[in-house]
C-alpha positions in Angstrom: 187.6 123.2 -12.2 185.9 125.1 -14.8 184.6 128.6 -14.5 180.4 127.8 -14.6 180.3 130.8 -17.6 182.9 128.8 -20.0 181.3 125.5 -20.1 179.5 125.9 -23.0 181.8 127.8 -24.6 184.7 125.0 -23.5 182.3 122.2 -24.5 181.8 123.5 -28.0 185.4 124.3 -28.7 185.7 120.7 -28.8 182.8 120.4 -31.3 184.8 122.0 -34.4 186.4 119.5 -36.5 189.0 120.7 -38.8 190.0 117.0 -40.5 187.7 114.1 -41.5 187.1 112.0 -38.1 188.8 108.8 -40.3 192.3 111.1 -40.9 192.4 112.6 -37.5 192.1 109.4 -34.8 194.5 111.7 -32.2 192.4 114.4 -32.7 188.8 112.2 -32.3 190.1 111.4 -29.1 191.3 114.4 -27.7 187.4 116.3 -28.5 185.9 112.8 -26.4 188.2 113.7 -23.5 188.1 117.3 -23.6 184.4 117.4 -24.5 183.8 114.5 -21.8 185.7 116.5 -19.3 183.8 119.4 -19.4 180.4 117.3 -19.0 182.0 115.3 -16.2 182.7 118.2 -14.5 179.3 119.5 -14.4 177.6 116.4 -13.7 180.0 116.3 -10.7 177.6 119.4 -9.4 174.9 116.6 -9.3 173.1 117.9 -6.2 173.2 121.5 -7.2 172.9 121.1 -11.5 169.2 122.2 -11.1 169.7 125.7 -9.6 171.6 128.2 -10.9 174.2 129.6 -12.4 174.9 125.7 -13.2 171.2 124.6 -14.8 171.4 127.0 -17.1 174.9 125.9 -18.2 174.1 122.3 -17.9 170.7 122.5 -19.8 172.8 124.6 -22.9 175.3 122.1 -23.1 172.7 119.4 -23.2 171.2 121.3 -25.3 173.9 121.2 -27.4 174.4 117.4 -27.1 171.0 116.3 -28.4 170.9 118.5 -31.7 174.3 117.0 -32.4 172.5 113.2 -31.2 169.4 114.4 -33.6 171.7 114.9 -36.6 173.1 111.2 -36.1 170.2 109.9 -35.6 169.0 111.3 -38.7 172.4 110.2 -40.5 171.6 106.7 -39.5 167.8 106.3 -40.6 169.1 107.4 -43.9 171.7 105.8 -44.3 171.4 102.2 -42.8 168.7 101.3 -45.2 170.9 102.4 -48.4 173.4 99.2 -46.8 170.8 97.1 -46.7 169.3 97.2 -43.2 165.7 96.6 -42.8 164.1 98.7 -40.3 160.7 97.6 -38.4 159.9 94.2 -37.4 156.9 95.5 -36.1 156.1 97.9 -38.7 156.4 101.0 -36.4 158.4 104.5 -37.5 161.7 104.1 -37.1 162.4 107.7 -35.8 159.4 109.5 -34.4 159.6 112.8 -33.4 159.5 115.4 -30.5 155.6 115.3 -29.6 153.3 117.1 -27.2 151.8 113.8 -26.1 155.2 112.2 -24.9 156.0 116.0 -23.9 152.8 115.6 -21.5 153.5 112.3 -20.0 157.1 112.7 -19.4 155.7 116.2 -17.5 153.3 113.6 -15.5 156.4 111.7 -14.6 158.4 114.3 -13.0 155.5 115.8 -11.2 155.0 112.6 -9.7 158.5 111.6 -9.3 161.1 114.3 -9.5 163.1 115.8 -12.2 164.4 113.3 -15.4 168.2 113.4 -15.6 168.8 116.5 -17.7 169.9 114.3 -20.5 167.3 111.7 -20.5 164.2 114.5 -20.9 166.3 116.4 -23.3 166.5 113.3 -25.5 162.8 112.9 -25.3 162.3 116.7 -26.2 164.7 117.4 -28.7 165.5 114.2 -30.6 162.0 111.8 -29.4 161.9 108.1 -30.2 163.9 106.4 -32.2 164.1 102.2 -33.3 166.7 100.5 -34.7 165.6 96.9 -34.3 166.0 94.8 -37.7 163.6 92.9 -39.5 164.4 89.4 -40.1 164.3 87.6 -43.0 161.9 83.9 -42.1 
């Protein structure tokens, strides 16, 4: 069990990558199970994970999760179009962002029905909406 001050700390030790992912396959999966195992230990605190010392914790490690999920996100709008991917069947954004207006019905949401996973309104907050569907060619 982890100490509830060192999560963060433990969960971002596993976040520094020394070799290309492609070179270092071992190492890739050793940061998954290390960084996993710190996450899995503080969803384990499931009925507790809102008060503290663990929300705070929990929130900053999530926290830290969704700027890393933002930057892929962002890697992959720019860079499945240069392959040849065709974004938008519907003609929609692709990625849109963090706004006050999904910010105010997600707050809607949990006043009528309890609290989001952590993880679920972080995405919303940090990283917003994102759609990956291709458009065909007919």
């Amino acid at each position: 069990m982890f100490e509830s001050t060192s999560y963060l700390q433990r969960y971002r030790q596993y976040l520094v990558v020394k070799e290309p992912w492609h070179s270092q396959e071992g190492y890739k999966i050793q940061w998954h199970r290390e960084a996993f195992a710190v996450w899995a230990n503080l969803v384990s605190h499931a009925s507790t994970i809102r008060a503290e010392p663990l929300y705070s914790d929990a929130r900053a490690v999530a926290e830290d999760m969704m700027q890393h999920a933002r930057h892929n996100v962002a890697l992959i709008v720019e860079r499945l179009p240069q392959l040849g991917y065709r974004f938008n069947p519907s003609g929609e954004a692709v990625w849109q962002q963090p706004n006050v207006a999904l910010s105010q019905v997600l707050d809607t949401i949990e006043h009528t029905y309890g609290p989001l996973p952590l993880t679920i309104r972080l995405w919303f907050d940090m990283v917003g909406s994102v759609t990956l569907m291709v458009r065909t060619r007919h």
